[in-house]
PDB file of N, CA, C and O in Angstrom, chain B, residues numbered from 101:
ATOM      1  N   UNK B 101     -16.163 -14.867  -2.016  1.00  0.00           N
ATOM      2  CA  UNK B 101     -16.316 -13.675  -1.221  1.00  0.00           C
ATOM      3  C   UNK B 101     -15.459 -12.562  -1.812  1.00  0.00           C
ATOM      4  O   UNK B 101     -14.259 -12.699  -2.048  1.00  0.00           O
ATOM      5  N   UNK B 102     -16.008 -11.691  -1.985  1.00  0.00           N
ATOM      6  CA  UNK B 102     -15.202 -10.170  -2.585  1.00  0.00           C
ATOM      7  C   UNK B 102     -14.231  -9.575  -1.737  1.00  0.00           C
ATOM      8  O   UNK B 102     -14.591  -9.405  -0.573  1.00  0.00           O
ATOM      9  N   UNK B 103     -12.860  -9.147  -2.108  1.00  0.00           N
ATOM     10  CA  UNK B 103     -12.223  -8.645  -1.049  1.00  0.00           C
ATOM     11  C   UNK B 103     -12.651  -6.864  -0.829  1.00  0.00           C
ATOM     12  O   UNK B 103     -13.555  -6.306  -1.452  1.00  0.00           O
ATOM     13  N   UNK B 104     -12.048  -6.418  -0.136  1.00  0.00           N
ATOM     14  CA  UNK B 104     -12.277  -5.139   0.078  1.00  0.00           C
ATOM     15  C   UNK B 104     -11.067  -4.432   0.753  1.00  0.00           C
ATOM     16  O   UNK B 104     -10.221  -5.152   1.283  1.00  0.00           O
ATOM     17  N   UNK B 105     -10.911  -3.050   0.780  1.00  0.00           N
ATOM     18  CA  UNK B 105      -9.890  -2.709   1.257  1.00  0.00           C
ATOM     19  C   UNK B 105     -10.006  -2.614   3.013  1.00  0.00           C
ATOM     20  O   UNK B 105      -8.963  -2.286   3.579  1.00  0.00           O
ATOM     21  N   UNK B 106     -11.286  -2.899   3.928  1.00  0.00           N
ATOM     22  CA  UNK B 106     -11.370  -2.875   5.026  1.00  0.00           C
ATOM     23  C   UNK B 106     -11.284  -4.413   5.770  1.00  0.00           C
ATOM     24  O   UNK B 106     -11.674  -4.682   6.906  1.00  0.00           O
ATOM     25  N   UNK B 107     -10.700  -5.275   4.852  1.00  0.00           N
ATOM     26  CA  UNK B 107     -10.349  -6.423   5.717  1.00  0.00           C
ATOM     27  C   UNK B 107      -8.894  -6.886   5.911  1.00  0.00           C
ATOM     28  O   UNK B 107      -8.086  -6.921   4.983  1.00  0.00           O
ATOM     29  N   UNK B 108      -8.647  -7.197   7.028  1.00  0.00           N
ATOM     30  CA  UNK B 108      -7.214  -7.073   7.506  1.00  0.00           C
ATOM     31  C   UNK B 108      -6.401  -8.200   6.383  1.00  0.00           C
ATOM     32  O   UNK B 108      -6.905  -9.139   5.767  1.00  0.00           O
ATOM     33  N   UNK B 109      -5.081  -7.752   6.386  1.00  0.00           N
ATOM     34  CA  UNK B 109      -4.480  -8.823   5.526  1.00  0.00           C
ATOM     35  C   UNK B 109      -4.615 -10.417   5.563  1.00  0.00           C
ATOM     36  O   UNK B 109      -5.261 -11.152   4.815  1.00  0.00           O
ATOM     37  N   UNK B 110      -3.770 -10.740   6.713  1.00  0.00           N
ATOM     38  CA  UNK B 110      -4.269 -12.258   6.733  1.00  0.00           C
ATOM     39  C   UNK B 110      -5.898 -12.877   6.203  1.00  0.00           C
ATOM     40  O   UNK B 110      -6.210 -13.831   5.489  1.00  0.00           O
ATOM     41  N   UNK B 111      -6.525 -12.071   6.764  1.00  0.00           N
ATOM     42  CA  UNK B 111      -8.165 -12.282   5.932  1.00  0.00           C
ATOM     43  C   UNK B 111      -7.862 -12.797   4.364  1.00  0.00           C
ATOM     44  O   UNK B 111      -7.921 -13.904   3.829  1.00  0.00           O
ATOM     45  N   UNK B 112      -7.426 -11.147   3.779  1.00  0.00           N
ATOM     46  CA  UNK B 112      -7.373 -11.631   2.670  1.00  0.00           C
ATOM     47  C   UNK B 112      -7.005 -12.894   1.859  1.00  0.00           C
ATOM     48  O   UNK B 112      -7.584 -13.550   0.993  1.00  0.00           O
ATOM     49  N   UNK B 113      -5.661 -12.983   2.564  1.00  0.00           N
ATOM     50  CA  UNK B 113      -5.067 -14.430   2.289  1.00  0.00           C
ATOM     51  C   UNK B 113      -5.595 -15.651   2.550  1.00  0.00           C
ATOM     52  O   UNK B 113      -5.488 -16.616   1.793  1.00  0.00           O
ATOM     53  N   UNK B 114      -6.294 -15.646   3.836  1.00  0.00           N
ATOM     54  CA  UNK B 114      -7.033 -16.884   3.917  1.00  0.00           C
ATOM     55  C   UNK B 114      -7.756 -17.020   3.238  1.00  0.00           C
ATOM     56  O   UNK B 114      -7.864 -18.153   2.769  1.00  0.00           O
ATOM     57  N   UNK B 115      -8.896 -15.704   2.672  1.00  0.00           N
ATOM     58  CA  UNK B 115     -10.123 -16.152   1.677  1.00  0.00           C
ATOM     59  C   UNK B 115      -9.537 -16.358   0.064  1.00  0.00           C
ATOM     60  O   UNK B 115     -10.154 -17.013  -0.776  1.00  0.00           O
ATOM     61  N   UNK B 116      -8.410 -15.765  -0.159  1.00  0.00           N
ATOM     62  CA  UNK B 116      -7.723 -15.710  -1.563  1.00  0.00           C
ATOM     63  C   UNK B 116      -6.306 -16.250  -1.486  1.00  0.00           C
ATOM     64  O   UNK B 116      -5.549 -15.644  -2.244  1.00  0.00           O
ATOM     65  N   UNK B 117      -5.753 -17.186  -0.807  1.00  0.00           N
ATOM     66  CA  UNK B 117      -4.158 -17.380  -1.107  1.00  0.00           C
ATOM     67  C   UNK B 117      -3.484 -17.208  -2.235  1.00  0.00           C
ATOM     68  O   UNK B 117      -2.261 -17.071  -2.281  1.00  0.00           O
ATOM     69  N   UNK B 118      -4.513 -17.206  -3.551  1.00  0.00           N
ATOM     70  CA  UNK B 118      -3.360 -16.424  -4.207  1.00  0.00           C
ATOM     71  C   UNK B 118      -3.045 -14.955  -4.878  1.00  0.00           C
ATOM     72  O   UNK B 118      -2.476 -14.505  -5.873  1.00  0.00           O
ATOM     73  N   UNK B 119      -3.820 -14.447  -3.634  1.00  0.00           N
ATOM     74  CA  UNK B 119      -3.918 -12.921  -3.378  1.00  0.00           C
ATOM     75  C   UNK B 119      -1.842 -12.578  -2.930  1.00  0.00           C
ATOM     76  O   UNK B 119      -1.334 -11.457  -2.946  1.00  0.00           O
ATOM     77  N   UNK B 120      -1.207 -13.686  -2.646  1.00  0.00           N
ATOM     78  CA  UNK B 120      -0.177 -13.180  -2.146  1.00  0.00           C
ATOM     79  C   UNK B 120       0.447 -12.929  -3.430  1.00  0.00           C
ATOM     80  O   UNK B 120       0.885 -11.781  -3.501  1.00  0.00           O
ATOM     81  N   UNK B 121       0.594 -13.500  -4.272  1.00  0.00           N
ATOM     82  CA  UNK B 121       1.417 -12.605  -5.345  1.00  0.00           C
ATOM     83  C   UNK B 121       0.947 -11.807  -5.423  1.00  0.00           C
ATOM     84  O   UNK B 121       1.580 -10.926  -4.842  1.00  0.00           O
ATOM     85  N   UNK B 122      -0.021 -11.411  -5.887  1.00  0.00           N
ATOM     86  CA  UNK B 122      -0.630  -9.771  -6.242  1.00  0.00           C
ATOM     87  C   UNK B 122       0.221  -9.263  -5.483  1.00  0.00           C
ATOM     88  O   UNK B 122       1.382  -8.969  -5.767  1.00  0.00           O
ATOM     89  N   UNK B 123      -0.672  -9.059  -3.848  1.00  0.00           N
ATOM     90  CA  UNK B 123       0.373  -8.516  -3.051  1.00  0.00           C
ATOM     91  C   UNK B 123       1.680  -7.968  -3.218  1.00  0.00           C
ATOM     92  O   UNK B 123       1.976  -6.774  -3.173  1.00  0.00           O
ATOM     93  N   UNK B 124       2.397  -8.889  -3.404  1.00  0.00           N
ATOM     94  CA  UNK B 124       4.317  -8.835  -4.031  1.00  0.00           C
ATOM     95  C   UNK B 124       4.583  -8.080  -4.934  1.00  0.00           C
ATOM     96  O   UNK B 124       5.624  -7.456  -5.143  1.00  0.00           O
ATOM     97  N   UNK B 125       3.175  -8.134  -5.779  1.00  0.00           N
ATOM     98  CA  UNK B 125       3.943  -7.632  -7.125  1.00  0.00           C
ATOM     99  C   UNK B 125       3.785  -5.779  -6.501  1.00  0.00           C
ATOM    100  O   UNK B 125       4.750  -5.019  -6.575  1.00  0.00           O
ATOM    101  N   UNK B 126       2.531  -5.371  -5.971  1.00  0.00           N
ATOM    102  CA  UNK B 126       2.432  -4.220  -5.550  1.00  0.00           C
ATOM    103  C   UNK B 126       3.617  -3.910  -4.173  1.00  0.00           C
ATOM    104  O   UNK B 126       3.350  -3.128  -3.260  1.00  0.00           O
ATOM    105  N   UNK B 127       4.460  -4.413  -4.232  1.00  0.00           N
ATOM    106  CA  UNK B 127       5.470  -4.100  -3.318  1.00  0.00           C
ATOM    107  C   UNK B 127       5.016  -4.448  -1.513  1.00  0.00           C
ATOM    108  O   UNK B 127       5.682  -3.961  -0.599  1.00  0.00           O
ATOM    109  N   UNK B 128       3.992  -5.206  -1.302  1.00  0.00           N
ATOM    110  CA  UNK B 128       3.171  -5.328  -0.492  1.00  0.00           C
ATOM    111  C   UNK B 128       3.708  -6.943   0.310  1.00  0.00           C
ATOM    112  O   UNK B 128       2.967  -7.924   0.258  1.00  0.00           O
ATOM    113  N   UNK B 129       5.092  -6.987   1.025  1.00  0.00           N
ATOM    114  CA  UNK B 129       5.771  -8.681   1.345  1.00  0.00           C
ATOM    115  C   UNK B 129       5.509  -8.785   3.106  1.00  0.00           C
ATOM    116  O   UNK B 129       6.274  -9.487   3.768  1.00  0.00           O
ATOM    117  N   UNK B 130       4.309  -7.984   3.812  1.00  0.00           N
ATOM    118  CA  UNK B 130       3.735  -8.180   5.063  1.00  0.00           C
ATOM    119  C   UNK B 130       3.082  -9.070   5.311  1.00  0.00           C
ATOM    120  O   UNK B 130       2.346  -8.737   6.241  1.00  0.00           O
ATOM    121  N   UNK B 131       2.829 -10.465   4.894  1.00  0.00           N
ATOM    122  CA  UNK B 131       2.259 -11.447   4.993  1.00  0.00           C
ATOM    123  C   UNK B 131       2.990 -12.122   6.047  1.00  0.00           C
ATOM    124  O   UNK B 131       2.469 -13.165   6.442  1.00  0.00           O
ATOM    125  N   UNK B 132       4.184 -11.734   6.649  1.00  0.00           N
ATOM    126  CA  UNK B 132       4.955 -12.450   7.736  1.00  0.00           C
ATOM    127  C   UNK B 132       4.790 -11.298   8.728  1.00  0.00           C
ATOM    128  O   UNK B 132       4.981 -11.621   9.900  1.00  0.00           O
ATOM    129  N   UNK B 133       4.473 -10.022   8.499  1.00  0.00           N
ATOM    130  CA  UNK B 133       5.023  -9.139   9.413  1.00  0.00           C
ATOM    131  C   UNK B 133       3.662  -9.569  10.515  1.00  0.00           C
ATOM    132  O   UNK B 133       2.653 -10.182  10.166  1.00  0.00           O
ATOM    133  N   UNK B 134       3.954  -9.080  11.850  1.00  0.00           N
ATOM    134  CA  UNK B 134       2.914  -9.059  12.853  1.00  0.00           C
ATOM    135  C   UNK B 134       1.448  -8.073  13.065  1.00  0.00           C
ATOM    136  O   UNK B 134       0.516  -8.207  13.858  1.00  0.00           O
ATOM    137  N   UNK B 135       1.765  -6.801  11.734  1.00  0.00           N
ATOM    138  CA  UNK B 135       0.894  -5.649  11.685  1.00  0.00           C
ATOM    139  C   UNK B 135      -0.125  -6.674  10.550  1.00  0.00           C
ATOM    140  O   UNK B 135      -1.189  -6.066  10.435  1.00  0.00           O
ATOM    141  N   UNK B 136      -0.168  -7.956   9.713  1.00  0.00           N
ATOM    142  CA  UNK B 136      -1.200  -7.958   8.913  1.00  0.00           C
ATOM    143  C   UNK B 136      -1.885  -9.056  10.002  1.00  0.00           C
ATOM    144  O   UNK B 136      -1.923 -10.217   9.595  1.00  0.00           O
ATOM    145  N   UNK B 137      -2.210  -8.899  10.807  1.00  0.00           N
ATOM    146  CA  UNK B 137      -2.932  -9.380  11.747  1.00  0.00           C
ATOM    147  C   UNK B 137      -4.075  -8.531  12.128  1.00  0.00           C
ATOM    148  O   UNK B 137      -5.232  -8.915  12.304  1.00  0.00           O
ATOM    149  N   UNK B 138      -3.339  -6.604  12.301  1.00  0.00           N
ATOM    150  CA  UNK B 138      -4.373  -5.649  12.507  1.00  0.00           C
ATOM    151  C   UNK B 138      -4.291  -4.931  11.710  1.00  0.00           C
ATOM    152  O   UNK B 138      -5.301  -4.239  11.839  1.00  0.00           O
ATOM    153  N   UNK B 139      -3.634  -4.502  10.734  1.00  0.00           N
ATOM    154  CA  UNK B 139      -3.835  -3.559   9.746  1.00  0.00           C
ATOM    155  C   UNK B 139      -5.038  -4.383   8.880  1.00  0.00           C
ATOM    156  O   UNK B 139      -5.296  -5.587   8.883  1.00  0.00           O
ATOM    157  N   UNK B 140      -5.761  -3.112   8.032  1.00  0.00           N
ATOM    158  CA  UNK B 140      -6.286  -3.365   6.899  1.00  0.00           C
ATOM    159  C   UNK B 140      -5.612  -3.194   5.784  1.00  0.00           C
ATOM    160  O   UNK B 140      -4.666  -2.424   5.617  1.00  0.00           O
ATOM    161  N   UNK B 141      -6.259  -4.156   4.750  1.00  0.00           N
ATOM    162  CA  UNK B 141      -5.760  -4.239   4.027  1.00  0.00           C
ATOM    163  C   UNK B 141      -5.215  -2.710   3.233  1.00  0.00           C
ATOM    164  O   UNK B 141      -4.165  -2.597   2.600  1.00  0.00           O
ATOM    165  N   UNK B 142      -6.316  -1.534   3.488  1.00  0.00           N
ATOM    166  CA  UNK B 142      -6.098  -0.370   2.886  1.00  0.00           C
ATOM    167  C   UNK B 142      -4.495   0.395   3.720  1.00  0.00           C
ATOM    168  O   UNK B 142      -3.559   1.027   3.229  1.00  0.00           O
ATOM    169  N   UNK B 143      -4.750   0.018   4.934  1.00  0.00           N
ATOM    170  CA  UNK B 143      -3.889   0.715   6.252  1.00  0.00           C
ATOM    171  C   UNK B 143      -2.397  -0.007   5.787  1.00  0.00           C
ATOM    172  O   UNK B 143      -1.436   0.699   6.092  1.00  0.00           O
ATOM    173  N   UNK B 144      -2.023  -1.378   5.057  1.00  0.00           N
ATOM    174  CA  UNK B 144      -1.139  -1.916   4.728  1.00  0.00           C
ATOM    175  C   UNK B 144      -0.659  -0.748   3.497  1.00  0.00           C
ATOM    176  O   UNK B 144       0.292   0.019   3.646  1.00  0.00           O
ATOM    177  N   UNK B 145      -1.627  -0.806   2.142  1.00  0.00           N
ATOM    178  CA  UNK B 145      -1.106  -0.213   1.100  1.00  0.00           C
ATOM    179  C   UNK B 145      -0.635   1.157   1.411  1.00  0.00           C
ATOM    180  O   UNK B 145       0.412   1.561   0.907  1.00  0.00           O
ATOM    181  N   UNK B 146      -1.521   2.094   2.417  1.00  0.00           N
ATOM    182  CA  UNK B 146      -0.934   3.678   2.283  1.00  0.00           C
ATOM    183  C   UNK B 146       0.328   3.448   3.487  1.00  0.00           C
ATOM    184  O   UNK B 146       0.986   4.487   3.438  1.00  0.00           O
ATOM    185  N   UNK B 147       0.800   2.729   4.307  1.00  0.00           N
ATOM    186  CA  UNK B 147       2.116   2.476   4.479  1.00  0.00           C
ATOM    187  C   UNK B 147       3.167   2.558   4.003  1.00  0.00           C
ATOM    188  O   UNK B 147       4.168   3.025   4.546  1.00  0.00           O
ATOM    189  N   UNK B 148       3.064   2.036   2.738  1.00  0.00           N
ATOM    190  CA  UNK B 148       3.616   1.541   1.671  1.00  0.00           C
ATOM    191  C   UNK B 148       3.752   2.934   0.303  1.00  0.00           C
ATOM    192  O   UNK B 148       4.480   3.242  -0.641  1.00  0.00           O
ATOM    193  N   UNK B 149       2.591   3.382   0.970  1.00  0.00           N
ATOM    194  CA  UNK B 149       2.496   4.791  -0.274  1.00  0.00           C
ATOM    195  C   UNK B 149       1.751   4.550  -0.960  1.00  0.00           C
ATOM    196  O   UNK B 149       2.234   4.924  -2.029  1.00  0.00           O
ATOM    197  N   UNK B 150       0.836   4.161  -1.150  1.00  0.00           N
ATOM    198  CA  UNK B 150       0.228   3.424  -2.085  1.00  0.00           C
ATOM    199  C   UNK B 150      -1.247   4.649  -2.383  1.00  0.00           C
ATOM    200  O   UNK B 150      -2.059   5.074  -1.561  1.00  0.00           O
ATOM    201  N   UNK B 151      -1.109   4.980  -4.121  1.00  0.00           N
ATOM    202  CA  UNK B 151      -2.679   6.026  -3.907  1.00  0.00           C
ATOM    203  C   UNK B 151      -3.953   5.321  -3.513  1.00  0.00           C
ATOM    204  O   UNK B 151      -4.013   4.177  -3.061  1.00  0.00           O
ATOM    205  N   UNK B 152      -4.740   5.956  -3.687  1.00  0.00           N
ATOM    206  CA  UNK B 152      -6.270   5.481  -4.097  1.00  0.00           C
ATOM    207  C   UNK B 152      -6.412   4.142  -5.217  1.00  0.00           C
ATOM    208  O   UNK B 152      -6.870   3.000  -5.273  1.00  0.00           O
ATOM    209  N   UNK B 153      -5.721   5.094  -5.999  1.00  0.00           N
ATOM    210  CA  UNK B 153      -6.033   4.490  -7.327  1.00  0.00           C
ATOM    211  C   UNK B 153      -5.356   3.174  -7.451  1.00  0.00           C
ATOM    212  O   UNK B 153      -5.922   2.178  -7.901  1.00  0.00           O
ATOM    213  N   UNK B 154      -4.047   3.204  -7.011  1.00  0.00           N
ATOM    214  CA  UNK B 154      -3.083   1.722  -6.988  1.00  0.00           C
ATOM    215  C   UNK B 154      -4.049   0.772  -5.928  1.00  0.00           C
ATOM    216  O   UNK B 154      -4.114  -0.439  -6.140  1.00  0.00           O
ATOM    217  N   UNK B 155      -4.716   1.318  -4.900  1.00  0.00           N
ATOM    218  CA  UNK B 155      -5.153   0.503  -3.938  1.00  0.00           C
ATOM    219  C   UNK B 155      -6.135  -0.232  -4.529  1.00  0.00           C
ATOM    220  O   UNK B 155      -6.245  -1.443  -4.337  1.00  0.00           O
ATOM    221  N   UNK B 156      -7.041   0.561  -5.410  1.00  0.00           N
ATOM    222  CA  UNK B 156      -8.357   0.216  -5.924  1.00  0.00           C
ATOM    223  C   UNK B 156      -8.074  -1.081  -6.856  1.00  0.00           C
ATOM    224  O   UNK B 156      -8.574  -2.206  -6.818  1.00  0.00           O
ATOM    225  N   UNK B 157      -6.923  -0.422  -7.851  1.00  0.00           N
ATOM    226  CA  UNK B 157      -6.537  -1.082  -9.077  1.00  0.00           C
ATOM    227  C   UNK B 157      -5.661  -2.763  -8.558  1.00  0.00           C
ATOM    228  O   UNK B 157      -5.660  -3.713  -9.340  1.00  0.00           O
ATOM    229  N   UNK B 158      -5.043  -2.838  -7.276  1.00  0.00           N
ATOM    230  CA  UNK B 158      -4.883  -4.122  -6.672  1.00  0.00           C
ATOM    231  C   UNK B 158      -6.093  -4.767  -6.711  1.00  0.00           C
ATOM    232  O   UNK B 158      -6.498  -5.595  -7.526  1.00  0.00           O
ATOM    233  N   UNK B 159      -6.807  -4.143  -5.413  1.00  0.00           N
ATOM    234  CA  UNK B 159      -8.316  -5.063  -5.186  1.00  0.00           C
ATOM    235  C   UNK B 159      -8.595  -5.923  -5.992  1.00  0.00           C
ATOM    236  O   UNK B 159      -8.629  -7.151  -5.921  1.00  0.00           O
ATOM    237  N   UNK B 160      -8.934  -4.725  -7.311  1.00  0.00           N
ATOM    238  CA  UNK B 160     -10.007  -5.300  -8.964  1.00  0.00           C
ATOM    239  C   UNK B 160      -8.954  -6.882  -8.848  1.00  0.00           C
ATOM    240  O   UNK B 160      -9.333  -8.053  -8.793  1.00  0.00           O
ATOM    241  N   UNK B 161      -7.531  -6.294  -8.844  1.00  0.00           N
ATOM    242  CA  UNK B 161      -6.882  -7.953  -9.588  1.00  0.00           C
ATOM    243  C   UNK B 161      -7.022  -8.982  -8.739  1.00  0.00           C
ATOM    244  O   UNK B 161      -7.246 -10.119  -9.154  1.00  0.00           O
ATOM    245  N   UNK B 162      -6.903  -8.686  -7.437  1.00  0.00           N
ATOM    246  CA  UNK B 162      -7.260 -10.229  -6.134  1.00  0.00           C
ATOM    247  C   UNK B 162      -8.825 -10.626  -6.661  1.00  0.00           C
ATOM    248  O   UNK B 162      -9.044 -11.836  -6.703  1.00  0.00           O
ATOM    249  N   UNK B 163     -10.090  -9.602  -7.123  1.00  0.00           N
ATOM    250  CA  UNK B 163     -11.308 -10.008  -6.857  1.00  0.00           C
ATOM    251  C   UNK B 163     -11.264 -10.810  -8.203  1.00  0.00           C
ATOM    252  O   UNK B 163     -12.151 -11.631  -8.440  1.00  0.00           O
ATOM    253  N   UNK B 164     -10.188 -10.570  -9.135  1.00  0.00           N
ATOM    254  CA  UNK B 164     -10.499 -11.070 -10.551  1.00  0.00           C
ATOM    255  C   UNK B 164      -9.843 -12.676 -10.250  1.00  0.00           C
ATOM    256  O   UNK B 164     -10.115 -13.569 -11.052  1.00  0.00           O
ATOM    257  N   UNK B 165      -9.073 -12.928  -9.186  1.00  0.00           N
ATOM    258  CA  UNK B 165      -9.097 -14.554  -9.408  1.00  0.00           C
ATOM    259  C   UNK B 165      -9.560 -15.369  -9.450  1.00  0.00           C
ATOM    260  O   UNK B 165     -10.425 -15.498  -8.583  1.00  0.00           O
ATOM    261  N   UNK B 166      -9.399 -16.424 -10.344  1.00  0.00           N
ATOM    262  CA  UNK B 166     -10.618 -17.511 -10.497  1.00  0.00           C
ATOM    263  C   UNK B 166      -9.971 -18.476  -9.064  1.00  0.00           C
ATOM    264  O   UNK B 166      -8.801 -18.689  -8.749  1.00  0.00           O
ATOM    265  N   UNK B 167     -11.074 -18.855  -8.498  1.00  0.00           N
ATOM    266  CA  UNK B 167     -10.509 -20.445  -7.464  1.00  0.00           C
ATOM    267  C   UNK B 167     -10.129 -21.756  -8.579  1.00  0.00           C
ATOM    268  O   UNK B 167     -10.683 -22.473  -9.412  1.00  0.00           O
ATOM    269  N   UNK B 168      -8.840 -21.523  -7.981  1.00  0.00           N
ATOM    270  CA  UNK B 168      -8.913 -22.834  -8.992  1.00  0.00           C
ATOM    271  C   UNK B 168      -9.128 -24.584  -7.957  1.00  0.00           C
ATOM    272  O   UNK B 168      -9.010 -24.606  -6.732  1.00  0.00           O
ATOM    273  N   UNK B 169      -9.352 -25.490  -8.558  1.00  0.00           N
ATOM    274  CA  UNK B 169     -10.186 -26.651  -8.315  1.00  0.00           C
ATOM    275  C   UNK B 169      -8.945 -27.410  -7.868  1.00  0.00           C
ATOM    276  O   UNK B 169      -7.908 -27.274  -8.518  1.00  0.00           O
ATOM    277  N   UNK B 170      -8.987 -28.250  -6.731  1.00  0.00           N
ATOM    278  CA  UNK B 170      -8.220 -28.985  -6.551  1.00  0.00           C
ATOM    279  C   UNK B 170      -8.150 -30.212  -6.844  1.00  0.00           C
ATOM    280  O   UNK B 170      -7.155 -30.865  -6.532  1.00  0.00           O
TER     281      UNK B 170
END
């Protein structure tokens, strides 16, 4: 499933867990806070300050993970 910037954080994480580094590395450590429950994922980054372009340029790297096989 493709992420997008209109799905709330935890989403993300559940469909990508290892969307949380990305996350981190973009300065993005709300995976505990109580707002990624209702924020989107976009509503998280411009919090944070985050442009267009940084927001976009995250996405691309969460959508670029491979699942890896257990």
């Amino acid at each position: 499933m493709k992420i997008t910037k209109k799905m709330n954080l935890i989403e993300v994480v559940n469909k990508k867990p290892e969307a949380m580094e990305i996350l981190s590395k973009y300065g993005m450590h709300c995976i505990g806070c109580a707002m990624a429950h209702f924020e989107t994922l976009e509503d998280g980054c411009r919090a944070h300050g985050m442009s267009n372009k940084d927001i976009n340029k995250m996405i691309k790297e969460i959508n670029s993970i491979k699942k890896t096989k257990k």
